[in-house]
C-alpha positions as CSV (number, residue, x, y, z in Angstrom):
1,X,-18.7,-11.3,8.5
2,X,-17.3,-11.1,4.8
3,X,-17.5,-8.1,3.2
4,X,-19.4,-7.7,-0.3
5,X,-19.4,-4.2,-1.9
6,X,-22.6,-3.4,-2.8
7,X,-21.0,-2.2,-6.3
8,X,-20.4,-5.7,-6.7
9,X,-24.1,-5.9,-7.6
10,X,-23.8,-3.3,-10.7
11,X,-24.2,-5.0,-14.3
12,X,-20.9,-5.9,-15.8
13,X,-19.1,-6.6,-11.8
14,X,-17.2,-9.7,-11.8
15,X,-15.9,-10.5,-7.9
16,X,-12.4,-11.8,-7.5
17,X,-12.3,-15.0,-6.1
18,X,-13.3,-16.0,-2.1
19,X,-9.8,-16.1,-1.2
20,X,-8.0,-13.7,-2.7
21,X,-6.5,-10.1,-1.1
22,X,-8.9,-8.0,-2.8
23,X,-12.0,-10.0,-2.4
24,X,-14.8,-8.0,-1.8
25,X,-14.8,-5.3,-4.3
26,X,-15.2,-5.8,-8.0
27,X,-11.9,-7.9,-9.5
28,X,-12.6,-6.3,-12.8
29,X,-15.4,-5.2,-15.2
30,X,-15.4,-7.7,-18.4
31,X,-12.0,-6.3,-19.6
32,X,-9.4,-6.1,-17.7
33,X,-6.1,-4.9,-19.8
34,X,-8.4,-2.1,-20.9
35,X,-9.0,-1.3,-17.8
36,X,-5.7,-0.5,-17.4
37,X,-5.2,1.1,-20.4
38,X,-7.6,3.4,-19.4
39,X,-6.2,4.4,-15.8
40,X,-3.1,5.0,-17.5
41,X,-4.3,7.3,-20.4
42,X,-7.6,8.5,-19.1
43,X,-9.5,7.9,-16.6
44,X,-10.9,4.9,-14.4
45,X,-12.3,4.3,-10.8
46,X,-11.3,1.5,-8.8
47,X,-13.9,0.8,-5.6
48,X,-11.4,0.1,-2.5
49,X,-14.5,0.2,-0.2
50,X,-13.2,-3.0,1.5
51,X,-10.5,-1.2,3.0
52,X,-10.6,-0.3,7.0
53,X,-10.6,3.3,8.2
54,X,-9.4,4.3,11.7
55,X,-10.1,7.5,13.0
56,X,-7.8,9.2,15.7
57,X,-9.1,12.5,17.7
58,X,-8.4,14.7,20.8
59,X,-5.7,17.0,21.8
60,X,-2.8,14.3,21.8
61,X,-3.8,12.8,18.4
62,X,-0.6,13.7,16.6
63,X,1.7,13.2,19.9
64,X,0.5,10.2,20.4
65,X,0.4,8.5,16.9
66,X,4.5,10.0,16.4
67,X,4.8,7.6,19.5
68,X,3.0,4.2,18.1
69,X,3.6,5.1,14.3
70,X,6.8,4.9,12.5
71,X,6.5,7.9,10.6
72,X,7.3,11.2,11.6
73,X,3.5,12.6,12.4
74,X,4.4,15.2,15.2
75,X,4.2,18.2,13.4
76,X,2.1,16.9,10.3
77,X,0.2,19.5,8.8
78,X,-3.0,19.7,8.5
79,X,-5.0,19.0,5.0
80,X,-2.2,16.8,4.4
81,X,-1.2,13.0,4.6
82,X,2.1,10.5,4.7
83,X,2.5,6.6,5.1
84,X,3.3,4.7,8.1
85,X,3.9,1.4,9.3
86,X,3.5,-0.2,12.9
87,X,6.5,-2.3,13.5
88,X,6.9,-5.1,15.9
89,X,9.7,-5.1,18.4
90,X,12.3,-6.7,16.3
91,X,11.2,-4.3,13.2
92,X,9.3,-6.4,10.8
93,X,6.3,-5.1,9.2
94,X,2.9,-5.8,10.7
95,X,1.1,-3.2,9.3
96,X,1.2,-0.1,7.0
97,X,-1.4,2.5,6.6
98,X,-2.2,5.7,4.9
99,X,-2.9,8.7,6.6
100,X,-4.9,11.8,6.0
101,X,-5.0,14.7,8.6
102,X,-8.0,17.0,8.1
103,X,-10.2,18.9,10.3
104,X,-9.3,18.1,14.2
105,X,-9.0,14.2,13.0
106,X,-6.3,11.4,11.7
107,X,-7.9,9.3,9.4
108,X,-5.9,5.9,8.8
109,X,-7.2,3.7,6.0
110,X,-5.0,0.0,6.0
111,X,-5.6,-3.1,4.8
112,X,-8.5,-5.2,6.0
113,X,-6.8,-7.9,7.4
114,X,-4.4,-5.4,9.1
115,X,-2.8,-7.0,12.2
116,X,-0.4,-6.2,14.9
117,X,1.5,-8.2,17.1
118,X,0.6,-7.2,21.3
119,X,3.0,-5.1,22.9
120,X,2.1,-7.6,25.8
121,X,4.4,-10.4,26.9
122,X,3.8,-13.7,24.9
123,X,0.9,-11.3,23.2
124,X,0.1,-12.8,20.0
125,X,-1.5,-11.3,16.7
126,X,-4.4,-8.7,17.9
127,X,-6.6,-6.0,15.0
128,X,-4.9,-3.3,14.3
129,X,-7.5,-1.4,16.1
130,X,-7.3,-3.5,19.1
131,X,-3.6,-3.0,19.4
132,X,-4.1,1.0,19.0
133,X,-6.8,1.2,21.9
134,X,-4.0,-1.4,23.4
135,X,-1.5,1.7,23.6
136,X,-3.8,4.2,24.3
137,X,-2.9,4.5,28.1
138,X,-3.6,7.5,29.5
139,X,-3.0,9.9,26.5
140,X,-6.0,12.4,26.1
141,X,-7.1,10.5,22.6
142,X,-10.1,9.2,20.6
143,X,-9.9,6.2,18.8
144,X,-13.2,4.6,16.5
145,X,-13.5,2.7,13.7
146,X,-14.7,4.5,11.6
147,X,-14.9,1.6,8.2
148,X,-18.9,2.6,8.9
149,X,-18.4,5.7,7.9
150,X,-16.4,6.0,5.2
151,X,-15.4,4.3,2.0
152,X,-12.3,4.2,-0.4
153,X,-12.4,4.9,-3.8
154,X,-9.5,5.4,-6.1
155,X,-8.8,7.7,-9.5
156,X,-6.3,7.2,-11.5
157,X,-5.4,8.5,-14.6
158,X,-4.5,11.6,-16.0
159,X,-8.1,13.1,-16.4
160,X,-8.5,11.8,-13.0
161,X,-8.1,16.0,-11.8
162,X,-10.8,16.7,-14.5
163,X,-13.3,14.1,-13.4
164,X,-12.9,15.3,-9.7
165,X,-14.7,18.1,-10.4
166,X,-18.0,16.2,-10.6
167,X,-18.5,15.8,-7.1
168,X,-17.8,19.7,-6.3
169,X,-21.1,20.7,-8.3
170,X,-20.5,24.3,-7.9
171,X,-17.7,24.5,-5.7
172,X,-14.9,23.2,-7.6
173,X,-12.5,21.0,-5.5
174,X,-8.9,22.3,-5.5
175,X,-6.5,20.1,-5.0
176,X,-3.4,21.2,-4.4
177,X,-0.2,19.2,-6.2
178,X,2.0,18.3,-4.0
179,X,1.8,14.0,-3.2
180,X,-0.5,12.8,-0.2
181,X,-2.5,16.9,-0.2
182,X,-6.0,16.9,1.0
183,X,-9.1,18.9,-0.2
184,X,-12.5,18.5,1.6
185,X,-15.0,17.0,-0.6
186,X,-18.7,19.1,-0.4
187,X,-20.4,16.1,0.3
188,X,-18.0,14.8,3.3
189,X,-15.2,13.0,3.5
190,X,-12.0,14.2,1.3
191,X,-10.0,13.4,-1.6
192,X,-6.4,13.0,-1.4
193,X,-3.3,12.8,-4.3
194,X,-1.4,10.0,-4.3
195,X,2.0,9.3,-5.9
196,X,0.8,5.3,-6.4
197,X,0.0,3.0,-7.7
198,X,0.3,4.9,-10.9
199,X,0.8,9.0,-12.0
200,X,-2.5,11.1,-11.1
201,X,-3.9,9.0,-8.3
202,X,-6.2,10.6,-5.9
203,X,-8.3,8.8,-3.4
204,X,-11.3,9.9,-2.2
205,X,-12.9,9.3,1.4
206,X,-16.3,9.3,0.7
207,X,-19.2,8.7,3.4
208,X,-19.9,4.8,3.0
209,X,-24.1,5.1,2.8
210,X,-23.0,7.8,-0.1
211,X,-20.9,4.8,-1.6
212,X,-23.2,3.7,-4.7
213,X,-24.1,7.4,-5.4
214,X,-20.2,8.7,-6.2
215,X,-19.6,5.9,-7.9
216,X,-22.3,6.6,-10.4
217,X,-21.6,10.3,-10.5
218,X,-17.9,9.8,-11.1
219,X,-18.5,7.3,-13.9
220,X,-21.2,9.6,-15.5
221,X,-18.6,12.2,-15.6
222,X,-16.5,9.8,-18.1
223,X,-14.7,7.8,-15.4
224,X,-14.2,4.0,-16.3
225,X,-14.8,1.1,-13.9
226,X,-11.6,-0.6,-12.8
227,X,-11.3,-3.9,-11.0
228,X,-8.7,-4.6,-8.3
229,X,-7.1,-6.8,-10.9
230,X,-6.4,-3.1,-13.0
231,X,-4.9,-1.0,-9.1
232,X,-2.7,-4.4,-8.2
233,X,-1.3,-4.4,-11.8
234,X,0.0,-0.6,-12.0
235,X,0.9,-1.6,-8.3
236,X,3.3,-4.2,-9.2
237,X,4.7,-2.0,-11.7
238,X,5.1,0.9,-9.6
239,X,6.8,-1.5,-7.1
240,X,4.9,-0.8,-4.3
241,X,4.1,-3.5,-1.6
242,X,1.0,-4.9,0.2
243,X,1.2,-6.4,3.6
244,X,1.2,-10.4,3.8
245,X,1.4,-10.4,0.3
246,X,4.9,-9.0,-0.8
247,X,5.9,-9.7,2.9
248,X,6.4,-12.4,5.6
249,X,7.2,-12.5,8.7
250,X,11.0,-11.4,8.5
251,X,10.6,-8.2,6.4
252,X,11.5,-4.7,7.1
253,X,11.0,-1.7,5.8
254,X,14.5,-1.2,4.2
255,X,13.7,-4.5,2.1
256,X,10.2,-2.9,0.3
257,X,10.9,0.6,-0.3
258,X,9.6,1.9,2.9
259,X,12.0,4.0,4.5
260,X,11.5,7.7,4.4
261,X,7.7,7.3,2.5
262,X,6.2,4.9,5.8
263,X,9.1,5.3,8.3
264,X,11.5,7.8,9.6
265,X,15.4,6.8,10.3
266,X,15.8,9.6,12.8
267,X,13.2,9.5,15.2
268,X,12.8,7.4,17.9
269,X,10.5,6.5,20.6
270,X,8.7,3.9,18.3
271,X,8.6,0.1,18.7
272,X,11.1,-1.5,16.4
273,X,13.2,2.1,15.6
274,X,16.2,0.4,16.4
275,X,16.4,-2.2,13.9
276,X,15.4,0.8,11.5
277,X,18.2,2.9,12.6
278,X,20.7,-0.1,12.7
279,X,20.0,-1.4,9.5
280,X,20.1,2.2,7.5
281,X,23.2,3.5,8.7
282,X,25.2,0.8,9.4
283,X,24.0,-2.3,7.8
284,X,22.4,-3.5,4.6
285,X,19.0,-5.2,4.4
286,X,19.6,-9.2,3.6
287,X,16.8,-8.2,0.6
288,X,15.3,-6.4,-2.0
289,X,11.8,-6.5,-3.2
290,X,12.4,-6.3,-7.3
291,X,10.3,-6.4,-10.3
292,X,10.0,-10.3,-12.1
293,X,9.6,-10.8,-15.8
294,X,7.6,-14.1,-15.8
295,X,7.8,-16.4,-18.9
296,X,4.3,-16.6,-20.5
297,X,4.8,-19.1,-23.2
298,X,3.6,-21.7,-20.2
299,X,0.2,-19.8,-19.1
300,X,1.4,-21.3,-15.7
301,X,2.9,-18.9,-13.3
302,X,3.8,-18.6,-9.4
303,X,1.5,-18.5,-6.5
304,X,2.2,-15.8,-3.6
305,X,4.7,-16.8,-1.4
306,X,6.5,-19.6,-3.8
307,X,10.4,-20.2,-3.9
308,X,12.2,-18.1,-6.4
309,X,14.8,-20.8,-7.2
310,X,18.4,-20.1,-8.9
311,X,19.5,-23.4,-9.7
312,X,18.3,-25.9,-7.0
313,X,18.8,-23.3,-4.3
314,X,16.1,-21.0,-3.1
315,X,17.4,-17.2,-3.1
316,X,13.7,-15.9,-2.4
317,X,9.9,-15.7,-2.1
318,X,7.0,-14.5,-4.7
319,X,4.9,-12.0,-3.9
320,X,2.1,-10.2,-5.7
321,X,1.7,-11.5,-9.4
322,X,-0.3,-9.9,-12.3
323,X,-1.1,-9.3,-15.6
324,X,0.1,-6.2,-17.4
325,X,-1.5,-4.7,-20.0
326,X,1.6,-4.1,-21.6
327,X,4.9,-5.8,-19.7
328,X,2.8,-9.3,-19.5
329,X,2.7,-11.8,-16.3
330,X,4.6,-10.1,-14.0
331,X,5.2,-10.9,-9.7
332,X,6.6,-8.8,-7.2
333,X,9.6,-10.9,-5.3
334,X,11.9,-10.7,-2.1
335,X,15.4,-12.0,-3.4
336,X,18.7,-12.3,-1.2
337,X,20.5,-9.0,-2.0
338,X,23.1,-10.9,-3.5
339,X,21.0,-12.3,-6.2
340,X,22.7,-11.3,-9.4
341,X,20.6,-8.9,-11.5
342,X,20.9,-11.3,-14.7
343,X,20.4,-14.9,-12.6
344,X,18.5,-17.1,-14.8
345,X,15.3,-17.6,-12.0
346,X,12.9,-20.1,-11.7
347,X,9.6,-19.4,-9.7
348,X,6.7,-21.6,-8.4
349,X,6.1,-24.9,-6.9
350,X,4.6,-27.4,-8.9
351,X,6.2,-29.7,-12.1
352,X,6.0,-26.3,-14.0
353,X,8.0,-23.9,-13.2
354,X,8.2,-20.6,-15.2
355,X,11.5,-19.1,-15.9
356,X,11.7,-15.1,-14.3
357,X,13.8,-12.3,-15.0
358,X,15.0,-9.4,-12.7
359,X,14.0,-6.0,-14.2
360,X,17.0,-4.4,-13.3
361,X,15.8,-1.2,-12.9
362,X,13.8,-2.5,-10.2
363,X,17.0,-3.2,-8.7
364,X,17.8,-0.3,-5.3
365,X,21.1,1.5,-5.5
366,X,23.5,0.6,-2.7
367,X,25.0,3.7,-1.6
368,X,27.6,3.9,1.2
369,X,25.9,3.4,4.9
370,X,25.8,6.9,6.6
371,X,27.0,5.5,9.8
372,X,30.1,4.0,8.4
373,X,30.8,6.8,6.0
374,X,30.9,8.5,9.7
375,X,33.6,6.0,10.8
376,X,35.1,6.3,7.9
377,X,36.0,9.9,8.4
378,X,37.1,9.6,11.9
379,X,39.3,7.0,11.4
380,X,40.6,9.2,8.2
C-alpha cells in the first residue's frame, strides 16, 4: 500500500509527484528556495516519515549485524550511531542504512524501497527486512519492523540545537557534538546529529501515532516546514548519495563516498568485503560520483539515470538532480574516473540536451593505493 504522510494533509503541503523517490511526504511548502534558505541560516523541518525503520535486539545484536553489515558495529557504543551498507557478493551497493544504538536496541532507518539481493543461489531481489530475518540462523537475535513505531523527522539548520529543546519541556535534551551522537527524547524515541545533508542536522526518531504532534510543536517553536525538494537539494550539494538514484547496479562504495562513513576496509567476514578490500588498497574505482553544473538558460535538464555524454561518447550516468537555492539546477553524476575535470559535458536524452560542468572540488583526491605503496617498499 502507498504511503501518504498524514502531514501531507496540513494547509500549505504540496506532495511530490506519484513516482518520484520522496513521494509520500510533503515535496515542499509553497516556496521552495526559501525553504532552503532557511535550513541553511535558521531553522526548518523536513518530515522523512516515509522512511523504514528496522529494529535489531537480543544478546547477539551487535555480533551479529558486524557479520551482515559492512560497517564496523562490533564494539559500537551505545547512544551512538554510524552508516552501513549491505553489499551483494560481488560488492555493489544494495542498500545503505543509518544506524542508531540506544537502549538494548539497533535501530536501522533506510530507504523505503530498500532491497537486497538473496544470499541464496539464483535468489533474486528480496526486502531488506526479508533478507535480514534471511541471515538470521541461529544467532540469539530479534528482528521487527518497527516503520509502525517510529517516524523520521529531520532539523537542519543552525538553530536546529535551539529548537530541539521544545520537545524536552523541562528536561532539556543534551545532545552531545560529536556526528551520528544520540540523546533520548522524553517522549520516546531519540534524536540523533547528523553530519548531512547540510551543517546542524539532527534527526529525530519520534513514535509514529506522536507524528502530527512534534511536528506542530517543533514548528511552534520557530521551525520552518521544508519539503523533500529543500533535504535532496543540500543533499546534492553535500554530495551524498541515495540508493537507485545516484547508483545502478555496478556501483561500489569506493565510487560514492562510502568507504570509512558506511563501510570498513579492514574487517572482514561480510558479503562483498573482498571487492572492498581489493579495490582500496590495490585498485582504483572505474568512477567517481561528482557535483554537475547544469546549464539553465534551457529550463530543460536530465532525468535520473541519463547518459552524461562527452562528445558522442557516453563517459557516465545522472543521478539525483535539483534546484539550488543558490548554485542553480544542479545533478549528482557517476563519470568514468578518467573524465577530465574541465570536459565540456552534455547530459540528458531527448533533442535538448543541457551542457554540464564538473565542479571540481567535487572531484576525490587520488592518493597512492596502500597495498602498492606496501609493494612498493619491499621491492625498494
Amino acid at each position: 500500500m502507498t504511503y501518504s504522510s498524514p502531514l501531507s494533509e496540513l494547509p500549505g503541503a504540496v506532495s511530490a509527484p506519484d513516482d518520484h523517490p520522496e513521494a509520500g511526504v510533503p515535496w515542499h511548502w509553497g516556496d521552495p528556495f526559501a525553504e532552503q534558505r532557511t535550513a541553511t541560516r535558521g531553522v526548518a523541518v523536513v518530515d522523512r516519515s516515509h522512511r523504514h525503520v528496522i529494529t535489531v535486539g537480543g544478546p547477539e545484536r551487535l555480533s551479529w549485524l558486524h557479520l551482515v553489515l559492512s560497517q564496523h558495529v562490533s564494539e559500537l557504543p551505545a547512544e551512538t550511531g554510524t552508516e552501513a551498507l549491505v553489499l551483494d557478493a560481488h560488492g555493489h551497493i544494495d542498500a545503505h542504512m543509518v544506524v542508531g544504538y540506544t537502549g538494548d536496541v539497533v535501530h536501522l532507518d533506510t530507504d523505503p524501497d530498500s532491497h537486497a539481493t538473496s544470499a541464496m543461489p539464483n535468489g533474486g531481489k528480496q526486502t531488506l527486512i526479508d533478507y535480514l530475518q534471511a541471515m538470521k540462523f541461529w544467532s540469539d537475535v530479534d528482528i521487527r519492523d518497527a516503520t509502525g513505531e517510529y517516524a523520521v523527522l529531520t532539523l537542519l539548520g543552525p538553530d536546529a540545537e535551539q529548537t530541539l529543546t521544545a520537545l524536552g519541556g523541562d528536561t532539556p535534551v543534551a545532545l552531545p557534538a560529536e556526528p551520528y551522537a544520540i540523546a533520548a527524547l522524553p517522549g520516546g524515541g531519540f534524536a540523533r546529529r547528523m553530519p548531512w545533508p547540510a551543517p546542524h542536522a539532527i534527526d529525530l526518531l519520534v513514535p509514529r501515532a506522536e507524528l502530527v504532534d512534534v511536528w506542530k510543536r517543533l514548528t511552534d517553536a520557530g521551525a520552518r516546514p521544508a519539503g523533500s525538494w529543500a533535504f535532496d537539494a543540500l543533499r546534492v550539494e553535500s554530495q551524498r548519495a541515495r540508493v537507485g538514484v545516484d547508483t545502478d547496479d555496478r556501483t561500489i562504495p569506493h565510487e560514492v563516498g562510502w568507504i570509512g562513513s558506511a563501510a570498513h576496509v579492514a574487517k572482514g567476514c561480510y558479503r562483498g568485503q573482498e571487492t572492498v578490500a581489493k579495490v582500496f588498497n590495490v585498485g582504483r574505482p572505474p568512477r567517481n560520483m561528482v557535483l554537475l553544473h547544469l546549464d539553465g538558460s534551457m529550463e530543460v535538464y536530465p532525468e535520473t539515470g541519463d547518459p552524461v555524454l562527452r562528445g558522442d561518447r557516453t563517459v557516465g550516468r545522472v543521478g539525483s538532480v535539483a534546484q539550488h537555492h543558490e548554485l542553480g539546477p544542479i545533478a549528482l553524476a557517476l563519470v568514468k574516473r578518467s573524465t577530465p575535470v574541465d570536459a565540456e559535458l552534455i547530459t540528458g536524452s531527448g533533442d535538448e540536451r543541457p551542457q554540464a560542468a564538473i565542479d571540481p572540488d567535487s572531484v576525490p583526491e587520488e592518493g597512492a593505493a596502500p597495498g602498492r605503496e606496501a609493494v612498493q617498499k619491499l621491492r625498494g
